[in-house]
C-alpha positions as CSV (number, residue, x, y, z in Angstrom):
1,X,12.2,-0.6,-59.3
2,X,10.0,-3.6,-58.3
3,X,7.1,-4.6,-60.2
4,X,3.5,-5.2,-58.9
5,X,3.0,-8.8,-59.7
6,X,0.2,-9.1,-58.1
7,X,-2.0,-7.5,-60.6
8,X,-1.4,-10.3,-62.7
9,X,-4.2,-11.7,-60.2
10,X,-6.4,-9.1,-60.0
11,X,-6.7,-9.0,-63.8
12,X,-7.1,-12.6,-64.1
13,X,-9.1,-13.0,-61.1
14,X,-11.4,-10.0,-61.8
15,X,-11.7,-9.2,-65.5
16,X,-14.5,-8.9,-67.1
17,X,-13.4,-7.8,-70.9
18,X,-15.4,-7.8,-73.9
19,X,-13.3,-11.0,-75.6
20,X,-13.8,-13.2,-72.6
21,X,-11.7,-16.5,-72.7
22,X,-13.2,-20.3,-71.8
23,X,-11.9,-21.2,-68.5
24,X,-9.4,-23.7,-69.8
25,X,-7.3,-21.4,-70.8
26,X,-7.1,-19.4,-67.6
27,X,-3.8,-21.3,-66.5
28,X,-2.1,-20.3,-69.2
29,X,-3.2,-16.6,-69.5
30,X,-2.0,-16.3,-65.9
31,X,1.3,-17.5,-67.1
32,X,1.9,-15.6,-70.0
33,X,0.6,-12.2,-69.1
34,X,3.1,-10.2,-66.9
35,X,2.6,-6.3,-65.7
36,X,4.5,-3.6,-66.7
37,X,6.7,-1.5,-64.8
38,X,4.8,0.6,-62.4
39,X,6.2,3.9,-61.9
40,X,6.0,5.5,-58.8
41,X,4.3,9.6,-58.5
42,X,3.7,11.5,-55.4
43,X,0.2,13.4,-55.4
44,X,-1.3,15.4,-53.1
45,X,-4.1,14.5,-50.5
46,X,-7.4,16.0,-51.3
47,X,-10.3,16.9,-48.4
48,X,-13.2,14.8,-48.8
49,X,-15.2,18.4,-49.0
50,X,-18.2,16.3,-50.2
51,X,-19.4,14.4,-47.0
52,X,-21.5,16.0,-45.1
53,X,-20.1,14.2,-42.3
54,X,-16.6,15.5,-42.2
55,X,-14.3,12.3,-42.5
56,X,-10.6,12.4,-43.1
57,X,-9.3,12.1,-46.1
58,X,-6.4,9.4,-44.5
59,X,-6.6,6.0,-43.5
60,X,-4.9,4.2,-40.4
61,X,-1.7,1.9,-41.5
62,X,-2.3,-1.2,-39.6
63,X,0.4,-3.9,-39.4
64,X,-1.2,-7.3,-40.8
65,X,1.4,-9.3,-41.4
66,X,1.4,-11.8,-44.4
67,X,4.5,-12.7,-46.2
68,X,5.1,-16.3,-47.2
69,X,8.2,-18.0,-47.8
70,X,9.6,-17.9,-51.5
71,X,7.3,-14.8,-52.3
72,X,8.2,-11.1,-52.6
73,X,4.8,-9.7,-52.5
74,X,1.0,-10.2,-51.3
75,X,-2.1,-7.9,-50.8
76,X,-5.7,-8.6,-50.1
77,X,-7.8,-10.1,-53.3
78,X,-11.1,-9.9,-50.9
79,X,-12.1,-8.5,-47.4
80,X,-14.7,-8.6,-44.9
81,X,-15.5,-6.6,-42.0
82,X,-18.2,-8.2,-39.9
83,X,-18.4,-6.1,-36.8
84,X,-16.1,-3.7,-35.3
85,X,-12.8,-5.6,-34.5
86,X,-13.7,-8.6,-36.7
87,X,-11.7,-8.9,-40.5
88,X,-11.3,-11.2,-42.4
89,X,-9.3,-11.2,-45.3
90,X,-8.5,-13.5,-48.3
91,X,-4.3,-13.4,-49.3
92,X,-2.5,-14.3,-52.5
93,X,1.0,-14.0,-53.4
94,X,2.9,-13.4,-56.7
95,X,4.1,-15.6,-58.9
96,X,1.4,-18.2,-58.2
97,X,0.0,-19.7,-60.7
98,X,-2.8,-20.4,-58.7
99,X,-4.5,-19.0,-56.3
100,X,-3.1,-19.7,-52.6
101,X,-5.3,-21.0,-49.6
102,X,-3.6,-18.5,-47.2
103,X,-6.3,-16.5,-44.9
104,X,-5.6,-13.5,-42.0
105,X,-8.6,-13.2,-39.3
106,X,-8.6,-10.2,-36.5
107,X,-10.9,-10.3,-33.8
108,X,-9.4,-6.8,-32.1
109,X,-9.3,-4.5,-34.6
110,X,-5.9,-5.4,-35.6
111,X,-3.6,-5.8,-33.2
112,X,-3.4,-9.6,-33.0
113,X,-4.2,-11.7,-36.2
114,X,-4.1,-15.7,-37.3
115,X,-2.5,-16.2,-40.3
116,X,-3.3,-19.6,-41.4
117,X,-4.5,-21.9,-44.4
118,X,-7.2,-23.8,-45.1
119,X,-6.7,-27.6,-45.2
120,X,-7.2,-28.5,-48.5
121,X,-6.1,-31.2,-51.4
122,X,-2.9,-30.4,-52.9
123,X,-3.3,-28.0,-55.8
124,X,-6.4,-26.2,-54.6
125,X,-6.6,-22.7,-54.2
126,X,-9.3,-20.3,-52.4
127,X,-11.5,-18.3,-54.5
128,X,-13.6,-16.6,-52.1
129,X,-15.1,-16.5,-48.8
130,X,-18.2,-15.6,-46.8
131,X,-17.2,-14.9,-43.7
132,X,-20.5,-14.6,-41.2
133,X,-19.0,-13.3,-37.5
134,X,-16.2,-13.8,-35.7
135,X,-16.3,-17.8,-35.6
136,X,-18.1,-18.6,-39.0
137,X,-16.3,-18.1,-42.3
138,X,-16.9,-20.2,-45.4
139,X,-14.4,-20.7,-48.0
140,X,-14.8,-22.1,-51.7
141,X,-12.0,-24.0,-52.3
142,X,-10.9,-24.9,-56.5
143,X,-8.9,-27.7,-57.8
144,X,-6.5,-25.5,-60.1
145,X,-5.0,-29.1,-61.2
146,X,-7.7,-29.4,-64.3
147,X,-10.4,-26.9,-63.2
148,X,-12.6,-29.5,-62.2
149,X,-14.0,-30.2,-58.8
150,X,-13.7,-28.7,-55.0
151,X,-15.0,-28.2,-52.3
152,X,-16.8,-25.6,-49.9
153,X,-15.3,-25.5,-46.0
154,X,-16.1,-24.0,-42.9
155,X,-14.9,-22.6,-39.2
156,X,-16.7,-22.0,-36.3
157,X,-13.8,-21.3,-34.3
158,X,-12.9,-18.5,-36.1
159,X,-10.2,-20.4,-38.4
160,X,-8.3,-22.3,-35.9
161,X,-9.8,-25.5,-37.9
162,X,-11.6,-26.1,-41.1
163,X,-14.1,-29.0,-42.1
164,X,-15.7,-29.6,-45.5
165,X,-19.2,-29.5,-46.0
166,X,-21.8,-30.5,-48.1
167,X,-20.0,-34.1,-49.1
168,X,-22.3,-36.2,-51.3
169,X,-25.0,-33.4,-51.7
170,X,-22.3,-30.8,-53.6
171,X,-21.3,-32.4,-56.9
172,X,-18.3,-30.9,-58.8
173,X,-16.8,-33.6,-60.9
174,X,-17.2,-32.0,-63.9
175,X,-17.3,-28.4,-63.1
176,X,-15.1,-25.8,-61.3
177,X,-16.6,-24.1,-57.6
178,X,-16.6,-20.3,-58.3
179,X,-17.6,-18.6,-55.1
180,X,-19.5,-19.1,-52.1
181,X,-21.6,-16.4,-50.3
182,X,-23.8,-16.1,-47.7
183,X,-26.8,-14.0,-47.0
184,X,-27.2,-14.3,-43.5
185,X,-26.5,-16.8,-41.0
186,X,-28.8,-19.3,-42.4
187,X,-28.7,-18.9,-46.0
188,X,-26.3,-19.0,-48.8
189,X,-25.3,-19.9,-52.3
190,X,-22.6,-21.8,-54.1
191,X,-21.7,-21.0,-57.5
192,X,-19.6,-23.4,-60.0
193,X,-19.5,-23.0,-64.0
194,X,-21.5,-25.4,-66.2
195,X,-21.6,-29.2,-65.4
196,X,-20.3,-30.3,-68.8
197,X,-24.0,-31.6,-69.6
198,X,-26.3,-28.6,-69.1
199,X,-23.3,-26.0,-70.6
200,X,-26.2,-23.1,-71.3
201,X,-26.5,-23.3,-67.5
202,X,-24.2,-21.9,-64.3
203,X,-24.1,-24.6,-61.7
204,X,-25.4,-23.0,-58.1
205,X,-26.6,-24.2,-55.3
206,X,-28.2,-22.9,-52.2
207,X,-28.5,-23.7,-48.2
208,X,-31.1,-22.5,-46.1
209,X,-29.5,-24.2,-42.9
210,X,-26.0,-23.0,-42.5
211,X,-24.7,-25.3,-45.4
212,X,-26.5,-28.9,-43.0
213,X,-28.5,-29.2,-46.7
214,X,-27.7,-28.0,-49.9
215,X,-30.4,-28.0,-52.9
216,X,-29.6,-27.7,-56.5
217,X,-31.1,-24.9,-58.1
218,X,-32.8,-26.4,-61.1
219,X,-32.4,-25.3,-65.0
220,X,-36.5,-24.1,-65.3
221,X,-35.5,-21.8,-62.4
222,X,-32.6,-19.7,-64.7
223,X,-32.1,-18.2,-68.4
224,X,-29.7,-20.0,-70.3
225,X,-26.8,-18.2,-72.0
226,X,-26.2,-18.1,-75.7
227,X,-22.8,-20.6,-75.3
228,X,-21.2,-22.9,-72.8
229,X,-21.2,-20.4,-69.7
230,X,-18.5,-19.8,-67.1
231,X,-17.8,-17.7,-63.7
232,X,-14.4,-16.4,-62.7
233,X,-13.5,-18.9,-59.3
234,X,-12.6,-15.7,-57.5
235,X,-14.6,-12.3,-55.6
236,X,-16.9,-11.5,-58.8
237,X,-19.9,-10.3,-57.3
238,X,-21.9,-7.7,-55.7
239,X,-25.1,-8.0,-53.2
240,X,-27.9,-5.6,-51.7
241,X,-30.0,-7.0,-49.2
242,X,-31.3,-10.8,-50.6
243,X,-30.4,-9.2,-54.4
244,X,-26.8,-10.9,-55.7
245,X,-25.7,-10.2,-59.0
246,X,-22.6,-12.2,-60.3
247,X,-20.0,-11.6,-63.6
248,X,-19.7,-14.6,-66.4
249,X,-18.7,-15.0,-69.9
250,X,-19.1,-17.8,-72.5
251,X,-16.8,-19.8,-74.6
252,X,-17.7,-17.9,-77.6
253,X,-16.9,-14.3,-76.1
254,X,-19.8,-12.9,-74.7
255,X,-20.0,-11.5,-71.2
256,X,-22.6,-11.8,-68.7
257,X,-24.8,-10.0,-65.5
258,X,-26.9,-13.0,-63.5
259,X,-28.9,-11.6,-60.8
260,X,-31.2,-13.0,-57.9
261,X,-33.5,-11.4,-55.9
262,X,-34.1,-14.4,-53.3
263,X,-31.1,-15.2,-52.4
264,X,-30.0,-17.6,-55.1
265,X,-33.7,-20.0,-55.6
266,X,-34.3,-18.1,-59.2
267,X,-31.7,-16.4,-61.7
268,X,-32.0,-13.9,-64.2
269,X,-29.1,-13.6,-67.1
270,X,-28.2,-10.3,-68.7
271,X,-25.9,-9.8,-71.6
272,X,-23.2,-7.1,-70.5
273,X,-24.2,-5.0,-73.3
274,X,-20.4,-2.3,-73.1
275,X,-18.0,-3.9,-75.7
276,X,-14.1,-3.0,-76.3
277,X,-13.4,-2.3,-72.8
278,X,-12.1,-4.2,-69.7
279,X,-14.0,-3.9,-66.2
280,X,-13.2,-5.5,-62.7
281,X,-15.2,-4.5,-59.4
282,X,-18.7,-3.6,-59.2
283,X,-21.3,-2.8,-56.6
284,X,-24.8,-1.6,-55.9
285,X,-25.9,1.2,-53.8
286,X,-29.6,-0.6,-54.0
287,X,-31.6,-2.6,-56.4
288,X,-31.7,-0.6,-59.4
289,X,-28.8,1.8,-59.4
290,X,-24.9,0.5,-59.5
291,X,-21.4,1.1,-60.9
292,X,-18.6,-1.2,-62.4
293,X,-14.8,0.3,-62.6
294,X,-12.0,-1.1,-64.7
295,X,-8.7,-0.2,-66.8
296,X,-7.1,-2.3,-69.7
297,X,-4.8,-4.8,-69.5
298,X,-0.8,-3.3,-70.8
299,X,0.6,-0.4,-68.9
300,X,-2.6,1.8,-70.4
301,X,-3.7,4.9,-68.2
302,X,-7.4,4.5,-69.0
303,X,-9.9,3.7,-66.1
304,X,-13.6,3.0,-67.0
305,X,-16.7,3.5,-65.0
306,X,-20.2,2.7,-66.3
307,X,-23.2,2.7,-64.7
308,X,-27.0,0.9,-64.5
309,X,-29.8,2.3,-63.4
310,X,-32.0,-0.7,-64.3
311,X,-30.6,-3.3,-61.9
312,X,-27.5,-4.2,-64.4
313,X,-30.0,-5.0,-67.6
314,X,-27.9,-2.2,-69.2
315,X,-24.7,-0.4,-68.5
316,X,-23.7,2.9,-70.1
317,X,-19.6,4.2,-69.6
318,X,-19.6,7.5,-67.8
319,X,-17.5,10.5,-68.7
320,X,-16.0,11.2,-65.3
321,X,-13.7,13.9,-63.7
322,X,-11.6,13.0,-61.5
323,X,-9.8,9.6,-60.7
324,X,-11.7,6.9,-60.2
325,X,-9.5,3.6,-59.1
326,X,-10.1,0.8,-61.3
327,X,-10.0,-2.6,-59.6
328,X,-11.8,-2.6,-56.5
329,X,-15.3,-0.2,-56.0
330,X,-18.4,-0.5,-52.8
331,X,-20.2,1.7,-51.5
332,X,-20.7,2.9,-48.2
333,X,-24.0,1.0,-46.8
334,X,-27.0,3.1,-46.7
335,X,-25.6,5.5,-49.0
336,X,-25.0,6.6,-52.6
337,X,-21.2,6.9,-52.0
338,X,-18.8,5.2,-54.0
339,X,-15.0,4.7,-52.9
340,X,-13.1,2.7,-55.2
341,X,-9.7,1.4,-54.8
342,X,-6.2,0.0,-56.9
343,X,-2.2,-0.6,-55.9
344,X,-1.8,-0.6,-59.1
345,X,-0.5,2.7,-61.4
346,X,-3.5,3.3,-63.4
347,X,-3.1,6.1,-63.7
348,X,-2.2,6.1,-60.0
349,X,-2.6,4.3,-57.1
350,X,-5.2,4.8,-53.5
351,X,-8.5,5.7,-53.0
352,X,-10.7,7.4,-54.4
353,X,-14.8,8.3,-53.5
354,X,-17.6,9.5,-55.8
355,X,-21.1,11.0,-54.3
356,X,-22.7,11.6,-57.7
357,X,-22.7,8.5,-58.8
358,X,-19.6,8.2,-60.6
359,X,-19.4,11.2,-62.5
360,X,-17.1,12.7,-60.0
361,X,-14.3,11.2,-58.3
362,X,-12.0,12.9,-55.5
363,X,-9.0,11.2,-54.5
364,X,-8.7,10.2,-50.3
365,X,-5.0,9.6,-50.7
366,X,-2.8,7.9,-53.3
367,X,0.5,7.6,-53.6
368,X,3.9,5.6,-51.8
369,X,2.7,3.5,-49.5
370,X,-1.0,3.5,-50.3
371,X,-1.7,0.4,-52.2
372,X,-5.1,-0.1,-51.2
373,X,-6.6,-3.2,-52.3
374,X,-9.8,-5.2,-51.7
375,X,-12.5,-2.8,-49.5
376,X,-15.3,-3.8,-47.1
377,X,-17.5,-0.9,-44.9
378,X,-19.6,-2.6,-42.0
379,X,-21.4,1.2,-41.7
380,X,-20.4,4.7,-43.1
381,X,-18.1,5.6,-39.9
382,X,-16.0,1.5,-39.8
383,X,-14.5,0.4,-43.0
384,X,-10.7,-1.7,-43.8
385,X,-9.2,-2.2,-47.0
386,X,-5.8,-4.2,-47.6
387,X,-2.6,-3.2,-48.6
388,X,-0.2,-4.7,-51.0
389,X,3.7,-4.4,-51.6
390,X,4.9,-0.9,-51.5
391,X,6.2,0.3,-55.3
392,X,10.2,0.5,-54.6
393,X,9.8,-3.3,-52.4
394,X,11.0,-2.1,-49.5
395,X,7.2,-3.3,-47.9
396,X,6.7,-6.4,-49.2
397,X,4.7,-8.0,-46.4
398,X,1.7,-6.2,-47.1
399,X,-0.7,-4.7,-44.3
400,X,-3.5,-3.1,-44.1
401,X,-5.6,0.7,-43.6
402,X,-8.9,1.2,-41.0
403,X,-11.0,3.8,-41.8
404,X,-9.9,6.9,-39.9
405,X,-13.1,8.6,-39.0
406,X,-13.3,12.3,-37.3
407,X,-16.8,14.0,-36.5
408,X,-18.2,17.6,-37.2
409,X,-21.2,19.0,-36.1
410,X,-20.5,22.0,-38.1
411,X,-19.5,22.6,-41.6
412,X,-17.6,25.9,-41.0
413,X,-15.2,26.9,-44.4
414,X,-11.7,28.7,-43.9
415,X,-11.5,31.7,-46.4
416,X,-8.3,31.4,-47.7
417,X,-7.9,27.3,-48.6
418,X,-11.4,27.5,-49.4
419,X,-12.0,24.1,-47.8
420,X,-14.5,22.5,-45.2
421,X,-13.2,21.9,-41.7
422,X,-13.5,21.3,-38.6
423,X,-13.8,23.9,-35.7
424,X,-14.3,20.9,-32.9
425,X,-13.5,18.1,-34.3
426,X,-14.0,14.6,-32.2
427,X,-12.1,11.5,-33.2
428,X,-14.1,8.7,-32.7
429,X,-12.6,5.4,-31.8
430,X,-16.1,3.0,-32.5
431,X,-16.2,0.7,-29.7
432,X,-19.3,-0.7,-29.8
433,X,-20.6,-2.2,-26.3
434,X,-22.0,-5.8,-26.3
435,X,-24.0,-4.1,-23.5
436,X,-25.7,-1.8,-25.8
437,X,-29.2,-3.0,-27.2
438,X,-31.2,-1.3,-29.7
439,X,-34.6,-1.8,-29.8
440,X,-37.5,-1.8,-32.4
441,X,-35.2,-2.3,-35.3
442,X,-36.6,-1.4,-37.9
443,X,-39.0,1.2,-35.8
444,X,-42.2,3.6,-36.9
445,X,-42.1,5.5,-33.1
446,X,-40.0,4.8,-30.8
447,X,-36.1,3.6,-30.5
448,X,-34.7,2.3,-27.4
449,X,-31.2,2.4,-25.8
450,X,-30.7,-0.2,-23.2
451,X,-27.5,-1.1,-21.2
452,X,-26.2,2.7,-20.9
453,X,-24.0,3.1,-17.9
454,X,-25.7,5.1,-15.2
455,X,-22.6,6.1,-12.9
456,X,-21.4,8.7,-15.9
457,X,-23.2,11.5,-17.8
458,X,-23.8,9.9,-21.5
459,X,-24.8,11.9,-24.7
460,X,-27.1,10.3,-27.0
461,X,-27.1,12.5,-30.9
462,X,-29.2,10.5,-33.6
463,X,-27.8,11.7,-37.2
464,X,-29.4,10.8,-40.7
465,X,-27.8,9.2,-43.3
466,X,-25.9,12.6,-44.7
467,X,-24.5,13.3,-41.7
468,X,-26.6,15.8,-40.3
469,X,-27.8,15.8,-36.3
470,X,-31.4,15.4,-35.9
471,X,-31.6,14.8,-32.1
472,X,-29.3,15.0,-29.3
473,X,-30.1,14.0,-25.5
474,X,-27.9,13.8,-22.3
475,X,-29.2,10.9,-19.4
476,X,-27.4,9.7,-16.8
477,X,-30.3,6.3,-16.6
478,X,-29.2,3.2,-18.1
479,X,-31.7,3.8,-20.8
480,X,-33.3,6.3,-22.8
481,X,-35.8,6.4,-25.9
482,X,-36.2,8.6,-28.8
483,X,-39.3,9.5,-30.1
484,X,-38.8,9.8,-34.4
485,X,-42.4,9.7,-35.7
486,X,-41.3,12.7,-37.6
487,X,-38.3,11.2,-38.9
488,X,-38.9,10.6,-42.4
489,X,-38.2,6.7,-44.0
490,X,-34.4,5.6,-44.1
491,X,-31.3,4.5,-41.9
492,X,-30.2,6.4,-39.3
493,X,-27.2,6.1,-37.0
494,X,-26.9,6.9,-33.0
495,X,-23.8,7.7,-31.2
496,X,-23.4,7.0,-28.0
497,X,-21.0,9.2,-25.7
498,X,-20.0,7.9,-22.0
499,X,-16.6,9.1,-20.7
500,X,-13.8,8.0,-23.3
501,X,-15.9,5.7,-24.6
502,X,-17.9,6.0,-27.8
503,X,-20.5,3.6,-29.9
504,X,-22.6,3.6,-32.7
505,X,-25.7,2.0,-33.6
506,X,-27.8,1.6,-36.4
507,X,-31.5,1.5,-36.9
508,X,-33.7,2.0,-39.9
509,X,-37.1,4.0,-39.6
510,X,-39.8,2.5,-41.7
């Protein structure tokens, strides 16, 4: 049976244990630490009983090609769904030491994709990227020679060519780029680890004109750490709204939460306060309330979850049911619902989601052939994650799953199996019309749908966050407008029903 070398990445790339190592000796941690056998375990399929909206507890295998020459394996470190059809995802292999530079991009949902890599020194590898549309993606790129220096590039051809940016105004002789992100189309932020001379200090900077100007954030604008301070040079944080919170560590073993709340111009610097255990992916539902998930390192079956409800000041472990995954966690946007995923066997492998906050996890599908990696939801109802090499090798090219979404209006229970389904249910394929406008966005009154086809009988139903149906009109104009003063504050979703063809669109009530 093959291993799964690529968690030797994952680990490396994602760790955030309670004896935290400088960044010299990352090289040779990669090196020495290898996985143990993974063994392989069939387990049953659970209903996702929980949503409200009735969605399928199975994911659509789509074929993304990536396997490089003089590889065996590869999966999907980071990935970024930026409208429906659009992915972007980061690739590594096994057996690097490093790293690789190696991108995939779909613009049509998957059934065409560039596979390509980012020009770049030799010896550089990717650590992350912030992809912005279907053109725009920026990529921090790392010298993985000595750790110091690199460089941040960019497409706006959607990664048929790449340029570097930022020459003479981003300075990383003597420091290491971590990871690039960016808020929206304008602004974004660069982080590196300390600059040799101010070690107490992370070295970030930020944009504010689609990376034309960078600015250094200065030291009176942070909290120091207790030691010389580092950042992983891979996918370490998590973001709501302008908030970004990012994992570090020191040289003398402490770890570390930063978090922003305006996009990058001012830093505040938590100690991680959970000791003795080893934690990867995190994410917030909002401001104040998030989870991190993680296993140890060595062939253990123990995952971790812990939790902040103080906007990652302080973390508490949770006793859960269930089975969370523990390398990769989001949550679904506008929601409290967690879905965390792992190829890895700890102590199996899929997805997994959580609607109280942690405490309970229910498994989507785990299993051969579900080695979900990295996972990115543009809205509750469109979501990807990536795959990596099947347990016995006999996929080693990777791929990737879509979110495979079916609609209930009704939540009508069958006696004997004693779960929820569906007595009409609709699959949906989300094809959202450039035609379609939405407008006020956010809205107190009124929401307007413009560009509706007025040759065809089109059903309009608005639904609330949950799930549940609040309005529902049928027009045959080419617009129509809902009146929600009554509608209390949140995000609500409208789909749109003309023919065969169905879209949703998003709006928040204030």
């Amino acid at each position: 049976m093959k291993t799964l070398f690529y968690t030797l990445f994952f680990l490396s790339a994602l760790s955030f244990a309670a004896s935290a190592q400088p960044k010299f000796n990352i090289i040779e941690k990669k090196k020495s630490l290898m996985p143990p056998p993974l063994k392989h375990q069939n387990f049953k399929s659970t209903n996702n009983n929980n949503f409200r909206i009735k969605v399928s507890p199975y994911w659509e295998e789509v074929d993304a090609p990536h396997s490089y020459s003089g590889y065996a394996s590869s999966y999907f470190p980071q990935i970024k769904v930026t409208s429906v059809g659009n992915v972007w995802g980061k690739l590594t292999f096994d057996s690097m030491y490093y790293d690789s530079k190696m991108f995939i991009h779909t613009s049509d949902g998957g059934k065409t994709w560039l596979y390509d890599s980012i020009p770049s020194p030799v010896g550089y590898g990717m650590g992350s990227f912030a992809a912005i549309d279907n053109n725009t993606c920026y990529a921090s790129m790392y010298d993985a020679n000595d750790w110091l220096g690199g460089g941040i590039y960019k497409t706006a051809d959607g990664g048929y060519s790449w340029k570097e940016i930022g020459k003479g105004q981003l300075s990383f002789d003597n420091s290491a780029v971590d990871f690039v992100y960016f808020f929206d189309k304008m602004n974004g932020i660069v982080v590196a680890d300390n600059d040799g001379v101010n070690t107490s200090y992370m070295l970030i900077y930020t944009t504010h004109d689609a990376g034309k100007t960078w600015h250094k954030v200065a030291k009176n604008n942070m909290q120091p750490a207790m030691s010389s301070i580092y950042s992983s040079n891979f996918d370490v944080y998590a973001t709501f709204g302008n908030t970004i919170w990012f994992k570090a560590y020191d040289d003398q073993g402490n770890n570390y939460i930063l978090r922003s709340d305006d996009k990058g111009q001012h830093w505040q610097t938590y100690l991680f306060n959970i000791t003795g255990k080893t934690f990867h992916g995190f994410a917030f539902a909002d401001k104040q309330n998030g989870l991190m998930v993680g296993y140890e390192w060595g062939g253990t079956s123990d995952t971790y979850v812990a939790e902040t409800h103080d906007g990652g000041k302080t973390w508490a472990e949770i006793n859960y049911t269930g089975t969370p995954m523990g390398l990769f966690v989001t949550v679904l946007p506008g929601t409290h619902t967690y879905i965390s995923t792992t190829p890895a066997y700890v102590p199996v492998w899929g997805s997994s989601y959580s609607k109280d906050g942690g405490k309970t996890w229910n498994i989507i599908d785990s299993g051969y052939g579900k080695e979900h990696s990295a996972i990115d939801f543009l809205n509750p109802f469109y979501g990807w994650t990536g795959r990596g090499e099947v347990w016995d090798g006999s996929i080693t090219d990777g791929g990737a799953f879509k979110w495979k979404l079916k609609f209930s209006l009704d939540n009508k229970i069958i006696a004997s199996t004693g779960n929820a389904v569906d007595a009409t249910v609709l699959k949906i394929d989300i094809t959202n019309s450039n035609n379609l406008k939405l407008f006020p966005n956010p809205a107190k009154n009124n929401v307007t749908i413009q560009g509706l086809n007025p040759s065809v009988k089109t059903k309009l139903s608005l639904y609330n966050i949950s799930g549940a149906l609040m309005q529902q009109s049928i027009t045959c104009g080419n617009s129509h407008q809902f009146g929600i003063q009554r509608l209390s504050t949140g995000t609500y979703y409208i789909k749109v029903e003309a023919g065969t063809s169905t879209s949703i669109l998003k709006f928040t009530k204030e």
